[in-house]
N, C-alpha and C positions, 0 to 999 in steps of 0.2 A: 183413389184416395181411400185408405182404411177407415171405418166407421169407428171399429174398435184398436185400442192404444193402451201399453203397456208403454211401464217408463217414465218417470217422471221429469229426465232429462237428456232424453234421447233424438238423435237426428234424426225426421221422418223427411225423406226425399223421392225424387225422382231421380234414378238413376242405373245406369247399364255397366258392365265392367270396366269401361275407358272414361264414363264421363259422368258428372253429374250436374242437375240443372239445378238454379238459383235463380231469384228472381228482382228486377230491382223496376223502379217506375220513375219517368222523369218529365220535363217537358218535352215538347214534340222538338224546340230548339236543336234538343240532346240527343235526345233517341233517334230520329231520322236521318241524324249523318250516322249515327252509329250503325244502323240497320243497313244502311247504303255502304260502310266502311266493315262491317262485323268485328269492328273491334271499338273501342269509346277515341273519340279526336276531340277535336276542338269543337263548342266552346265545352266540354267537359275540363274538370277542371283537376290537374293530375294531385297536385298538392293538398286537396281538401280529402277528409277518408271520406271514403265509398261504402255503403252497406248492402249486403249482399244478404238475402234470405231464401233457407232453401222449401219453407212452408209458402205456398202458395195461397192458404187461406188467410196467412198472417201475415203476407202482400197484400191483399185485398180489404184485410184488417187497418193497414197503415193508410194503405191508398184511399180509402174509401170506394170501394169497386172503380179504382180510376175516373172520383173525382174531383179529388183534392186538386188545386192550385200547384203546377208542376209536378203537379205526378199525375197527369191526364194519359199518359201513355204507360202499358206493364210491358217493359221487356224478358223475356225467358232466355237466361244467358247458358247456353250449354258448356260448361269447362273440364280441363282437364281432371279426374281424380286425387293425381299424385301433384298440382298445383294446390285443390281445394286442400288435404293434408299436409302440405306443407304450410297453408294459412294456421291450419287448426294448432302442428307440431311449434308455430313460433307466434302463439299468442298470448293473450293475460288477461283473466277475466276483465269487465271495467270497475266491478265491485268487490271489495274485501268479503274472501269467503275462508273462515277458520276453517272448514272442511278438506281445502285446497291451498293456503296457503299457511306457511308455519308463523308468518307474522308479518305485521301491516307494514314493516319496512320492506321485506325481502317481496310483499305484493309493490310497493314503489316502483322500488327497484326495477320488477317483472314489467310494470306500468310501463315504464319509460325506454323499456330494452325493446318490446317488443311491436313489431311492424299491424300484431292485429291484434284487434280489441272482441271479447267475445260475450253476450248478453243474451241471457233466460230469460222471456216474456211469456206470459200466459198464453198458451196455445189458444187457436180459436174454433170456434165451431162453424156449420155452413152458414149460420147466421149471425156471424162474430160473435157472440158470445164468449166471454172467457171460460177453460174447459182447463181442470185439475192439472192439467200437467207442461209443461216448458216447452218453448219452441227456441231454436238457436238465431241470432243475430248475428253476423261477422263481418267487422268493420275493417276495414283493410287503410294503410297508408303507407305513406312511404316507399319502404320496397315492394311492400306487398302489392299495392297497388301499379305498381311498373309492371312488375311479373304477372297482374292480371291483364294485362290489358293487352302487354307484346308473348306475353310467354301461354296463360290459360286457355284463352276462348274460344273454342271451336265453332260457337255458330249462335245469333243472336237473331231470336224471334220474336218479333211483334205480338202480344195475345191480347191487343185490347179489345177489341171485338169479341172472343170467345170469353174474358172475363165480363162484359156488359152482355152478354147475353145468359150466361151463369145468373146473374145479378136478377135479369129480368124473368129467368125462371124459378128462382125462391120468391121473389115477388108476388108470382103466378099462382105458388105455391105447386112450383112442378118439380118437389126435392128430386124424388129419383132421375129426374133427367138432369138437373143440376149438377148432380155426382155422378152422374155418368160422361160429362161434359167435362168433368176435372181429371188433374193429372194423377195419375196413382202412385201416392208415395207410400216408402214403407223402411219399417229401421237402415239405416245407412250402419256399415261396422266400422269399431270404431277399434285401434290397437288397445289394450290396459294403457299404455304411457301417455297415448291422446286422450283417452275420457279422463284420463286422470286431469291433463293439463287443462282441459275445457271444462272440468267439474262436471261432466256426464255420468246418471246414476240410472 
């Protein structure tokens, strides 16, 4: 995990030339067939959208260090590159942005066309704190969501234990072991046509 960031709306991941990892939290219900299946089954529910994030602190942010009420479990979903780009290439922000689009219809329009929904939230710090600059959301449905499930995922890891143990050493106040216990992410690239579409600056 980079200490320092540049970017005010740039993808900070984990990730290797074939894959990159995201992270989602669910109950044990979900997660345990999933972990057993490495891909998501039943009772996941294919028609509801799925949010995917590739900030691991802004998982832990959502989750409450895995302990919010159904999100007691962090899965680390490892997928394909060119599946996670094709989320990005056929999305639409969820918010009207003048910057990105030429006007609130043709954002409708984009609304309603597109299989993934994409959202800027205040990146966080190792102590959730809100931190100057954006972390990416990506809401998947429809097809995207098919393609994630039969077509993207390479390998789906449990981290709730290394996230409750992260937790229990800022607690401790034993930052550097905390950040040494996290995933190292760092700018994901992005083509000009895709930051354009995801409003990345």
């Amino acid at each position: 995990m980079n200490k320092k960031e540049t970017g005010k709306r740039v993808i900070r991941a984990k990730f290797d030339p074939n894959s990159i990892t995201v992270y989602q939290a669910f109950s044990d219900s979900i997660a345990k067939p999933a972990i057993q299946a490495q891909t998501f089954v039943h009772p996941f529910k294919m028609e509801r959208m799925t949010w995917i994030k590739p900030s691991f602190l802004w998982m832990m942010y959502r989750s409450g260090w895995a302990t919010k009420e159904n999100q007691e479990r962090i899965l680390a979903i490892r997928i394909k590159r060119e599946g996670f780009e094709w989320a990005l290439r056929h999305s639409c922000l969820s918010h009207f942005d003048q910057a990105v689009h030429v006007s609130k219809e043709e954002w409708r329009n984009s609304l309603l066309k597109s299989p993934t929904r994409i959202q800027w939230d205040p990146e966080k710090d190792i102590h959730l704190r809100p931190l100057s600059y954006r972390s990416i959301q990506i809401g998947l449905s429809g097809t995207a969501v098919h393609k994630y499930i039969s077509e993207w995922i390479l390998s789906i890891k449990d981290i709730t234990n290394i996230s409750l143990s992260i937790r229990e050493c800022i607690a401790s106040n034993e930052i550097d072991r905390a950040y040494s216990l996290m995933p190292f992410e760092r700018h994901y690239p992005l083509s000009n046509s895709v930051a354009s579409t995801i409003g990345a600056y």
